[in-house]
C-alpha positions as YAML, in Angstrom:
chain: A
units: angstrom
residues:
- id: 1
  name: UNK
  ca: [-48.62, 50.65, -16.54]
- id: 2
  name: UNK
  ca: [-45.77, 48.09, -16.24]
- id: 3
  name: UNK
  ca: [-47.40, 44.74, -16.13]
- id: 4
  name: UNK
  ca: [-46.67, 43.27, -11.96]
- id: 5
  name: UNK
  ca: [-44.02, 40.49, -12.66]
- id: 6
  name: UNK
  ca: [-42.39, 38.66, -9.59]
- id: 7
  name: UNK
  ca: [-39.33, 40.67, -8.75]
- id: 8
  name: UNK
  ca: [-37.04, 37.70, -8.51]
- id: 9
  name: UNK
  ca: [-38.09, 36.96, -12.25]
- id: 10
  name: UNK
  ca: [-37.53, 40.58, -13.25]
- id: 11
  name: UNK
  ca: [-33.53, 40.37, -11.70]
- id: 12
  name: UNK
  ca: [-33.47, 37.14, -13.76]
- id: 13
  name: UNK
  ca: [-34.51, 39.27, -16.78]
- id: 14
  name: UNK
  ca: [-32.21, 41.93, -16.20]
- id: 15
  name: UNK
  ca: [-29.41, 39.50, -15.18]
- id: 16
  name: UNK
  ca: [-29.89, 38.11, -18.49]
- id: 17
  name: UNK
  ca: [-29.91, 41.04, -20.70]
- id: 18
  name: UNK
  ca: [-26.96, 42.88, -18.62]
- id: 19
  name: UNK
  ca: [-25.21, 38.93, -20.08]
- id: 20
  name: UNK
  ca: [-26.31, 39.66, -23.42]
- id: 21
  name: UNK
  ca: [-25.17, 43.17, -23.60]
- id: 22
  name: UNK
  ca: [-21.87, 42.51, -22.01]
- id: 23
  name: UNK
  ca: [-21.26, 39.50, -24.73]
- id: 24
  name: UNK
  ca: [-22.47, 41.94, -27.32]
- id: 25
  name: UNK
  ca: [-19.71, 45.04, -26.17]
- id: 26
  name: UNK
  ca: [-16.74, 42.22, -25.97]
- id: 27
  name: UNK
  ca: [-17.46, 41.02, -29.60]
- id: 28
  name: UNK
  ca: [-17.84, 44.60, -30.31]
- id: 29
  name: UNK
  ca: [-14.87, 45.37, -29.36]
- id: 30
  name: UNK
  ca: [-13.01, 42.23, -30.73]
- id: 31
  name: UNK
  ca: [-14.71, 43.71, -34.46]
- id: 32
  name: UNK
  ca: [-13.12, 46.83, -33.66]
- id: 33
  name: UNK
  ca: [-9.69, 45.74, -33.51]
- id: 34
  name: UNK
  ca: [-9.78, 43.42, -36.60]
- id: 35
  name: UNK
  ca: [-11.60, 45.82, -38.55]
- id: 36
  name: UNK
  ca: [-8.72, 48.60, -37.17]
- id: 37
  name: UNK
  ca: [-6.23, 45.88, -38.29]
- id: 38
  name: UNK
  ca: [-7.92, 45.97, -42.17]
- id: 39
  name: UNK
  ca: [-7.74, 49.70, -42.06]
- id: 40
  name: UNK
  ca: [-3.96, 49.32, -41.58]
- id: 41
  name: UNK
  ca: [-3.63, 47.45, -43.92]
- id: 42
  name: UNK
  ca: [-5.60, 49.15, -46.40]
- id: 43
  name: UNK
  ca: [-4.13, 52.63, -45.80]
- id: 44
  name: UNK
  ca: [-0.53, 51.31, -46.32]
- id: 45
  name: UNK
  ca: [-1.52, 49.52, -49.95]
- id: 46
  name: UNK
  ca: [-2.80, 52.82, -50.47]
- id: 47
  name: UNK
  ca: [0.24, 54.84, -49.72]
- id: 48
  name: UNK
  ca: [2.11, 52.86, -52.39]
...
């Protein structure tokens, strides 16, 4: 059974983890490109 919380307190709960996840994708995706940028850069010290 899901425990009966207010539903304006449950939006607030989802409200804040939609927030959290959002924050978490952008600095996701801000890792990706730097660590895409060190891959460069590691492949072409390879190559010579």
């Amino acid at each position: 059974m899901i425990p009966a919380i207010a539903p304006d307190k449950r939006r607030e709960n989802t409200k804040r983890r939609n927030s959290a996840f959002v924050l978490k994708e952008l600095t996701s995706k801000k890792a990706k490109i730097k660590n895409k940028k060190k891959v460069r850069k590691l492949s072409v010290t390879s190559n010579e």
